[in-house]
TORMIKOL-652273 format. One line per field, with one value per residue (C-alpha): residue number from 1; residue in one letter; y, x, z. Coordinates in pm, whole numbers, plus 32768, in hexadecimal, padded with zeros to 4 digits. Layout:
BEGIN
kelum <- (NUM | ...)
titor <- (A | ...)
yy <- (Y | ...)
xx <- (X | ...)
zz <- (Z | ...)
This chain:
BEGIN
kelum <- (1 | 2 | 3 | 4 | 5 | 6 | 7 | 8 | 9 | 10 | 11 | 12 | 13 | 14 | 15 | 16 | 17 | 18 | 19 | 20 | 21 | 22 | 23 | 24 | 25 | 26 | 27 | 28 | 29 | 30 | 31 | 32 | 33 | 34 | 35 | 36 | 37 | 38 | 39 | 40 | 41 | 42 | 43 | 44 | 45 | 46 | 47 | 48 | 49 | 50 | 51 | 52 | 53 | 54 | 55 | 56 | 57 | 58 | 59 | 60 | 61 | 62 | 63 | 64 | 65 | 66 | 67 | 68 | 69 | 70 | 71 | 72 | 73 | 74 | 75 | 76 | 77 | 78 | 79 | 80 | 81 | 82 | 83 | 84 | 85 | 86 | 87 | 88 | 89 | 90 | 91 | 92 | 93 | 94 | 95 | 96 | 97 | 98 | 99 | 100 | 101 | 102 | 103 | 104 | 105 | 106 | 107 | 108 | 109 | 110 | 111 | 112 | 113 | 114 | 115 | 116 | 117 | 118 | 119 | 120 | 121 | 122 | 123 | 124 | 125 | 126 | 127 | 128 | 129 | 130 | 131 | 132 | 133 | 134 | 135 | 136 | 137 | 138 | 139 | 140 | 141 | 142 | 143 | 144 | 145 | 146 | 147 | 148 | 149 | 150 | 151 | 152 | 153 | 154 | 155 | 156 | 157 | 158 | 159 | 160 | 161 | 162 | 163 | 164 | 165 | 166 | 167 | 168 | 169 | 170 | 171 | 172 | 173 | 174 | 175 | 176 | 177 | 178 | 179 | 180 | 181 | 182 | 183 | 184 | 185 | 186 | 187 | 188 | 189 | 190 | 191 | 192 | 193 | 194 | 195 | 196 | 197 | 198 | 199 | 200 | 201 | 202 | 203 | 204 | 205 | 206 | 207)
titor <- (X | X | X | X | X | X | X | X | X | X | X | X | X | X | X | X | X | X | X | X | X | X | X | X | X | X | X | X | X | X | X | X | X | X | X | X | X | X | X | X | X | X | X | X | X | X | X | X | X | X | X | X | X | X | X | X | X | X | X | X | X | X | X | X | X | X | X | X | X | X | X | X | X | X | X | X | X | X | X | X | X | X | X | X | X | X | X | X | X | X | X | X | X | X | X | X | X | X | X | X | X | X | X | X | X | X | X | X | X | X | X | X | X | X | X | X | X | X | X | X | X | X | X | X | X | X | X | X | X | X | X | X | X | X | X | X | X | X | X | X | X | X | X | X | X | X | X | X | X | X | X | X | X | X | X | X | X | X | X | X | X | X | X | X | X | X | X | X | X | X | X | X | X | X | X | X | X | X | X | X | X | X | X | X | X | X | X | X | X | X | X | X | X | X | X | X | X | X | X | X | X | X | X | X | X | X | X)
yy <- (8000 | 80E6 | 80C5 | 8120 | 8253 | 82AC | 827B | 8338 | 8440 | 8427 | 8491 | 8598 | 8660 | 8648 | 8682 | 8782 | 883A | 8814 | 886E | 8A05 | 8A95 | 8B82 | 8C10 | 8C6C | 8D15 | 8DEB | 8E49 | 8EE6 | 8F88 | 9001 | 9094 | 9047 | 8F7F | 8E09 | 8D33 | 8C45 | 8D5C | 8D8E | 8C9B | 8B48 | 8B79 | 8A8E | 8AFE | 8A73 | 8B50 | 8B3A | 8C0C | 8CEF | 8D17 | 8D6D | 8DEB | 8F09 | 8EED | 8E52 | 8EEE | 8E4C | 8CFD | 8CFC | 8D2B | 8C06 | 8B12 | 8B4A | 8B30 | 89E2 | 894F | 898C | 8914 | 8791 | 87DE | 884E | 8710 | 860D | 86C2 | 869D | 8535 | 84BC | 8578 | 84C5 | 8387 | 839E | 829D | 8292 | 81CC | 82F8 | 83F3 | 8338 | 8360 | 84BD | 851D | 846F | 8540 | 8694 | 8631 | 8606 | 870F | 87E7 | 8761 | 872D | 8877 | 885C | 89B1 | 89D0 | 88B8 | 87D2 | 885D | 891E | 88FA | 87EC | 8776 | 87DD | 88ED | 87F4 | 86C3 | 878D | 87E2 | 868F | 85F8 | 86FC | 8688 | 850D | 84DD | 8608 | 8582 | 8530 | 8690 | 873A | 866A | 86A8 | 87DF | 87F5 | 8730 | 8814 | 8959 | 88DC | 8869 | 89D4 | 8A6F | 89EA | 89C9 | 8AC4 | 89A2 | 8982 | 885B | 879A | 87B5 | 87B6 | 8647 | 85E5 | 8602 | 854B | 83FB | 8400 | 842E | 82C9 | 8288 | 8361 | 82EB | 817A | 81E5 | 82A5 | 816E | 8223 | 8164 | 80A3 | 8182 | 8290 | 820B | 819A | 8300 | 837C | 826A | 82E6 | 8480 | 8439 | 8398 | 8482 | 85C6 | 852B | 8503 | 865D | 86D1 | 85D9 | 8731 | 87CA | 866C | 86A4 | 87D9 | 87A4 | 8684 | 877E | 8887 | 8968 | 8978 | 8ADE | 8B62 | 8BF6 | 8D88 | 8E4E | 8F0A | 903F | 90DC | 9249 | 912F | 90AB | 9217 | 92B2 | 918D)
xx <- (8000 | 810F | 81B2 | 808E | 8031 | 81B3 | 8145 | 8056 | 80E4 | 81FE | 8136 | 8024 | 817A | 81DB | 80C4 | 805D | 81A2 | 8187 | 802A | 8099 | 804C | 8196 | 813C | 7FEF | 8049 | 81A1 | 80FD | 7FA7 | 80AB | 81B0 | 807B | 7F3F | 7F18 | 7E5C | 7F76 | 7E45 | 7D7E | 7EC2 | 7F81 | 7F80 | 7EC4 | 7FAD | 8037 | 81AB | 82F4 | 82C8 | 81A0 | 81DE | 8322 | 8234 | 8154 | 8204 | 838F | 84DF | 84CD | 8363 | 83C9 | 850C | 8472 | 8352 | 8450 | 8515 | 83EA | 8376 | 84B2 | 84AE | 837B | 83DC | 8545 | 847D | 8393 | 84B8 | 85AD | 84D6 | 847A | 85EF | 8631 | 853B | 8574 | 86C3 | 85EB | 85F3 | 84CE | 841B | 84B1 | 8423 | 82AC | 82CD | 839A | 8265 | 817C | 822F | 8202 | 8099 | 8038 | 80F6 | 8022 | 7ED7 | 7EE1 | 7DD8 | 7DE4 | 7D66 | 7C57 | 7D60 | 7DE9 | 7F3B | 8096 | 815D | 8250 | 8395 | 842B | 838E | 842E | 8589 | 858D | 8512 | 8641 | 873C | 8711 | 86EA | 87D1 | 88BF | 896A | 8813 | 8790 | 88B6 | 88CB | 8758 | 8788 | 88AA | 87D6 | 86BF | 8770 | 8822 | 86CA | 8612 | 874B | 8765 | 85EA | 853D | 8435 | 8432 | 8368 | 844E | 857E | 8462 | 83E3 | 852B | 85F7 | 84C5 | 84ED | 8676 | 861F | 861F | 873C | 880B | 87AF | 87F7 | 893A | 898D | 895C | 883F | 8788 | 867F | 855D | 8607 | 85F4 | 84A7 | 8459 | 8500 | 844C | 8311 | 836D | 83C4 | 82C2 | 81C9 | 825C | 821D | 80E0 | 808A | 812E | 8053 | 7FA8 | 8137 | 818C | 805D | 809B | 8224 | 81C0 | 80D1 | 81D0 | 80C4 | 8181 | 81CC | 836D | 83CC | 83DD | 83B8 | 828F | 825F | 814A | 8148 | 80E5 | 7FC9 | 7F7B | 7F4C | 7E67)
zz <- (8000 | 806E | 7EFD | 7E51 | 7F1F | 7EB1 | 7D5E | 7D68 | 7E3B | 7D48 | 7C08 | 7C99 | 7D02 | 7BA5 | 7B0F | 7BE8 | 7BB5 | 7A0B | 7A16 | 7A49 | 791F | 7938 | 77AC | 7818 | 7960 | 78D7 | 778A | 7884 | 797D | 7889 | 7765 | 77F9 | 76D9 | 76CE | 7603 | 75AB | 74C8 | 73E3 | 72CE | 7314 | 744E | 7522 | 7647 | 7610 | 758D | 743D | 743F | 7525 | 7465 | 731F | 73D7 | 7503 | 749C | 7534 | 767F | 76E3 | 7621 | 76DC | 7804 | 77D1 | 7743 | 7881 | 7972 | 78B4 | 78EE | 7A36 | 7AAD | 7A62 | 7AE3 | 7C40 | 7C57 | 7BEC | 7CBA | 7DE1 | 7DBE | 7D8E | 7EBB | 7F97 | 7EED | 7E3D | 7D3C | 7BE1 | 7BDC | 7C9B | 7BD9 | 7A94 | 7B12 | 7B99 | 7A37 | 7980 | 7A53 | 79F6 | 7891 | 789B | 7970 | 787F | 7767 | 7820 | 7938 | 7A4D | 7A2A | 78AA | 78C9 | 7874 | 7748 | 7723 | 7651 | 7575 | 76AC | 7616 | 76DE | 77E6 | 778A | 7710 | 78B2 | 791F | 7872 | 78A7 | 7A2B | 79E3 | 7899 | 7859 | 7742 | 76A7 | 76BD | 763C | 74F0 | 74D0 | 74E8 | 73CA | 7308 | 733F | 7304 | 71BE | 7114 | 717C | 7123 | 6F7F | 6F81 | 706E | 70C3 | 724B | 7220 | 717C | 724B | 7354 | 72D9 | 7249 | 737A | 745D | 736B | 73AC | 7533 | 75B0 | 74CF | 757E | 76D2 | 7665 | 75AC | 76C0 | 77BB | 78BB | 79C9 | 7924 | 79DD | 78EF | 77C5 | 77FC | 7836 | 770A | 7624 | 76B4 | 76AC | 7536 | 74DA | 7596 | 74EA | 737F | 73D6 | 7446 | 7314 | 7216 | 7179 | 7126 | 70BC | 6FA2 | 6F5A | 6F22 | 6E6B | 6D8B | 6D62 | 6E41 | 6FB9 | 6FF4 | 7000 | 7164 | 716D | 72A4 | 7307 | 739B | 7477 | 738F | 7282 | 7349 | 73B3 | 7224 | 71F3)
């Protein structure tokens, strides 16, 4: 009983923790503006990047990070588990995706995940990231590196020789972000996904 009341305990941390809706909350403080009424309507960097600018999407990309660092950072501290840390990381990710603050709706999990495995898999998370910032780089489509560098995710973590729990996590994260990114995969695969350009609010202002 006591290990599935961890468990549990375990993933309502995380998921409490992902389900902030940082975008949301930084865009309304910073402009007084709702992030959901403008582009893509998602909540996550990309658009807010499109949407408000750098300084904003720096900012949320930052504070999504952080949210699964905080919940797994907490958990391996009480538990120093990497089972543990798997089902508060998995938490983070869906509360991220599926806020209890937006009626369960909310962003695409990668600035989520890229935190979750900077604290679990370092070496993973920094050659996503390389990955990610050479494919946006030649082709300005965030969803590619974005989807691209998820596939390569457990991979790396194999390659790389993680824990097990890890891995598992990183087949799962990877597999979860493709998903959530099934309309860019269309529209790449159309020729129709829209090229990354910052925003501005003046632009939102003149319309």
């Amino acid at each position: 009983m006591t290990g599935m009341f961890s468990i549990v305990a375990e993933f309502i941390l995380g998921y409490l923790c992902g389900s902030i809706p940082s975008g949301l909350w930084i865009v309304k403080t910073l402009y007084n503006i709702d992030i959901r009424k403008y582009g893509s309507k998602n909540i996550g960097t990309t658009n807010v990047f499109r949407t408000v600018g750098i300084g904003a999407a720096a900012l949320v990309l930052l504070a999504d990070m952080l949210k699964g660092i905080v919940a797994v950072a907490i958990i391996n501290f009480m538990f120093h588990d990497a089972a543990a840390n798997l089902i508060a990381a998995i938490g983070a990710l869906l509360g991220h995706n599926y806020s209890l603050f937006l009626n369960f709706k909310g962003g695409k999990g990668v600035a989520t995940g890229l935190g979750l495995l900077l604290f679990l898999m370092p070496k993973v998370s920094a050659a996503d990231l390389i990955i990610w910032l050479v494919l946006v780089i030649l082709t300005r489509y965030v969803s590619l590196g974005s989807v691209t560098a998820a596939a390569v995710t457990p991979i790396l973590a194999w390659y790389f020789n993680y824990p097990g729990p890890y891995v598992i996590f990183g087949t799962f994260a990877g597999i979860f972000v493709i998903i959530r990114h099934k309309d860019n995969i269309l529209r790449l695969l159309s020729g129709t996904e829209n090229k990354i350009s910052p925003g501005s609010v003046k632009d939102l202002q003149k319309k």
